[in-house]
C-alpha positions in Angstrom: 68.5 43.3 44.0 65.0 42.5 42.7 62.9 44.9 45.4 62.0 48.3 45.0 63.6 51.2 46.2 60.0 51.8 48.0 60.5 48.7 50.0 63.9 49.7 50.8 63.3 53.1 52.1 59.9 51.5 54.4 61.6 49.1 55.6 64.6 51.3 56.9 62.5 53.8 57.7 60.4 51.4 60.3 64.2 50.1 61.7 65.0 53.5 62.7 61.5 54.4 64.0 61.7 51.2 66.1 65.4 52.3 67.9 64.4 55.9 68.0 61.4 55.2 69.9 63.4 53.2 72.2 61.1 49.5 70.9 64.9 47.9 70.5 68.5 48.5 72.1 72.2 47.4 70.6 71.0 44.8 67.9 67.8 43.7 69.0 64.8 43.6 66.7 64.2 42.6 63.0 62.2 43.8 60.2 60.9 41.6 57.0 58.1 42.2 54.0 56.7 40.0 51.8 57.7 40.7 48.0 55.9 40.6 44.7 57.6 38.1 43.4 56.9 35.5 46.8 60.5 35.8 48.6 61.0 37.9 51.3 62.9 41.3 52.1 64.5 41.1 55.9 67.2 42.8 58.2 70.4 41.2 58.5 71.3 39.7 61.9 73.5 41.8 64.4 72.4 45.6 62.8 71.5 48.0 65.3 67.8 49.4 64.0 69.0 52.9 64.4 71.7 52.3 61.7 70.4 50.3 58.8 70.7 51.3 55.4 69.9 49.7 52.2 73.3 47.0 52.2 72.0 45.9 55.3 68.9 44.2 54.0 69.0 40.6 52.6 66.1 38.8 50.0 65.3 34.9 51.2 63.4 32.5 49.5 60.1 31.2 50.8 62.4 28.6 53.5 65.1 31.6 54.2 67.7 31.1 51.9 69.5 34.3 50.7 69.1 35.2 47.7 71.0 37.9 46.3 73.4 38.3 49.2 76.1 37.4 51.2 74.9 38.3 54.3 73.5 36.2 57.2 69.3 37.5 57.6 68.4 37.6 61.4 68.2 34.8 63.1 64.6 35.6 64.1 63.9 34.6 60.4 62.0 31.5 61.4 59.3 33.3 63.2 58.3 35.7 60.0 58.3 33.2 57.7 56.0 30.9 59.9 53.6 34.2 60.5 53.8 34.3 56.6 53.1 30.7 55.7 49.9 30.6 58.1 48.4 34.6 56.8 48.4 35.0 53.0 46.6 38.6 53.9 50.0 39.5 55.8 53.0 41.3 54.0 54.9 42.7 56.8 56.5 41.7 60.4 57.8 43.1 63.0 59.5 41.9 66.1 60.9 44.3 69.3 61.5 45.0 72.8 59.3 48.0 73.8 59.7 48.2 77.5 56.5 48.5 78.7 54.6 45.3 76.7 57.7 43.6 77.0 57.1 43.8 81.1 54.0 42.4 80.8 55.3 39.6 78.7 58.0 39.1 81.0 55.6 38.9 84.1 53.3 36.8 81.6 50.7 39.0 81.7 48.5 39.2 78.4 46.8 42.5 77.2 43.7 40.7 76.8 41.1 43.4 78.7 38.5 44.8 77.4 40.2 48.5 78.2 40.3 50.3 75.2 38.1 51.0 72.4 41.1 51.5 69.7 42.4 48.4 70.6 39.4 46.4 70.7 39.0 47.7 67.4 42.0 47.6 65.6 43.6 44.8 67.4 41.3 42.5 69.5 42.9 40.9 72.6 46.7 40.7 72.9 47.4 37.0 73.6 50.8 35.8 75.0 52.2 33.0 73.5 54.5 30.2 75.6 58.0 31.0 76.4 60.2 29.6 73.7 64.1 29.8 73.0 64.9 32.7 70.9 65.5 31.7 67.2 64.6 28.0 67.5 61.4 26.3 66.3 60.0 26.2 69.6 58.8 30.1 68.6 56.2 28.9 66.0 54.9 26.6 68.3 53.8 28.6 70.9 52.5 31.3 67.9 50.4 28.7 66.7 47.2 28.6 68.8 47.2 32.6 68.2 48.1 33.4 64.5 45.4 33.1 62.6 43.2 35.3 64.8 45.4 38.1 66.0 47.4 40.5 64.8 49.8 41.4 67.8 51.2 38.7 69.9 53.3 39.4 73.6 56.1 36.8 73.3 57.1 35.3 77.0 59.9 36.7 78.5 61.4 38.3 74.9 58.9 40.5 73.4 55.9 41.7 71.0 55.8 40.2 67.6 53.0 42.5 65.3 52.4 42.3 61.4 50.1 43.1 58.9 48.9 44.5 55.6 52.1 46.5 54.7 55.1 47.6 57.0 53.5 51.0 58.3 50.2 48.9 58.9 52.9 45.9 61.1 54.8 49.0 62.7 51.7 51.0 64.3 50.4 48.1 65.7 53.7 47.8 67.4 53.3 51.4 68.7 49.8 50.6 69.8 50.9 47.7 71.9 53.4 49.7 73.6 50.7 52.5 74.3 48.3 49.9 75.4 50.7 48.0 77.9 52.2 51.7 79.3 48.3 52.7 79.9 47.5 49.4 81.5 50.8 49.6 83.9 49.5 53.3 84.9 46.2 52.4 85.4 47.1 49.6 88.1 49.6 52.2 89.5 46.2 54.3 90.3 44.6 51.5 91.9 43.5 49.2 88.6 41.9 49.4 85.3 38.3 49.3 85.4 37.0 46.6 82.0 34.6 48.1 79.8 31.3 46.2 80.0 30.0 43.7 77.7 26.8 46.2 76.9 30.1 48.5 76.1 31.8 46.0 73.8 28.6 45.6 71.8 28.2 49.4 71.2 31.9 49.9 70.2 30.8 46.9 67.5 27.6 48.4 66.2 29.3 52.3 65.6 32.8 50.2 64.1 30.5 48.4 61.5 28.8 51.5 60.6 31.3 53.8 60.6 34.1 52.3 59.8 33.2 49.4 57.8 35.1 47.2 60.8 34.0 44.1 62.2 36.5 42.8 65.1 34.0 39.5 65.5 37.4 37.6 63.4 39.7 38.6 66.0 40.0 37.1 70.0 37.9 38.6 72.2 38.7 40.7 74.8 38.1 40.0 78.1 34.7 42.1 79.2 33.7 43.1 82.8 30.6 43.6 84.7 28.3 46.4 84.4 29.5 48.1 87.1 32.9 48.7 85.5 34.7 46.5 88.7 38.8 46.9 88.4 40.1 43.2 87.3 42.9 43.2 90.0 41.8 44.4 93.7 43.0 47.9 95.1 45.4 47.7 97.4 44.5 49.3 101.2 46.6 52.3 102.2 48.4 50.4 104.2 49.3 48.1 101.9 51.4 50.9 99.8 52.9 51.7 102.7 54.3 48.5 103.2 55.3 48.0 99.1 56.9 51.8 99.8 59.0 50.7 103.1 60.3 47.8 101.1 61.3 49.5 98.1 62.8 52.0 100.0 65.1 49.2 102.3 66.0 47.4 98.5 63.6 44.5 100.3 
């Protein structure tokens, strides 16, 4: 092995955060980090998160060959290295299931209100990208017209795909999709989300230059509503819950 027992123990450490926090289930899920020397450190295929250790990680090469090991890197590979190839400034992916954003990709819904200021700020609008077969080149496809200006991705009908600076940096943007899509999901439960306004957007700009040095301009825009804050989905009437409640109660 020529990776340090630093990336070892991050890398293991995010595997187990991910199945803990219930993101993946059986062997679902995959890890990878860019190394210093321009090859890549990834989770073999068919590993449950929850039980990776350091025998279960396998170096590839820049077209995901393994390197120094005999075992068979997930099959998900493809879709890291393509993230990789396309953002020099990225060193670490992560792929899931977290149950919440993954409804929402699996409805094809994108997270791409303007709804919350930490989003906005840290990650911009969350596109969703095309359904593709799992594991194929059909996946970097649909990542393509998003990649280069976001940071989390909501993959149709399979998942969230995150990354960024380092693996802790990749991982909380995970965590912040799920938070986002579990929010959003209450919200319409309530009667709808109400947007922030595009008077709104330009304030959370102004205070995350000054404050915090960040400028969101580079990433996709969020989807802004009017002044008066107007839900983006209509409110149902009463007796419309009624109805939705008499057929989920019949199994209609």
């Amino acid at each position: 092995m020529n990776y340090s027992k630093e990336n070892i123990s991050l890398l293991i450490d995010i595997c187990h955060r991910l199945y803990s926090k219930g993101f993946v289930t059986a062997t679902d899920g995959n890890v990878s980090a860019r190394l210093g020397n321009g090859n890549f450190l990834t989770t073999r295929t068919a590993i449950n998160k929850g039980m990776v250790t350091a025998e279960d990680l396998v170096e590839v090469d820049k077209e995901g060959k393994p390197i120094t090991s005999h075992l068979t890197p997930s099959t998900e590979l493809g879709m890291h290295l393509y993230i990789y190839s396309q953002r020099p400034d990225v060193n670490a992916v992560v792929h899931a299931h977290p149950p919440y954003a993954t409804g929402f990709a699996t409805a094809r819904q994108p997270l791409t209100e303007c709804l919350f200021p930490e989003v906005i700020v840290g990650l911009g609008a969350i596109p969703l990208a095309e359904y593709s077969t799992p594991s194929t080149e059909e996946v970097a496809r649909s990542l393509k017209p998003y990649v280069k200006k976001a940071d989390a991705i909501l993959l149709a009908n399979h998942g969230v795909v995150t990354y960024g600076k380092d693996l802790y940096d990749a991982y909380f943007k995970m965590e912040k999709v799920e938070h986002a899509a579990h929010i959003t999901f209450v919200a319409r439960m309530l009667g709808g989300e109400r947007l922030l306004s595009p008077e709104d957007i330009e304030k959370l700009r102004a205070i995350s230059q000054q404050s915090y040095g960040k400028d969101f301009s580079s990433k996709i825009a969020c989807e802004s509503g009017d002044v008066t804050g107007e839900s983006s989905i209509p409110t149902p009437t009463d007796e419309e819950i009624r109805e939705l409640v008499k057929r989920m109660l019949s199994g209609g």
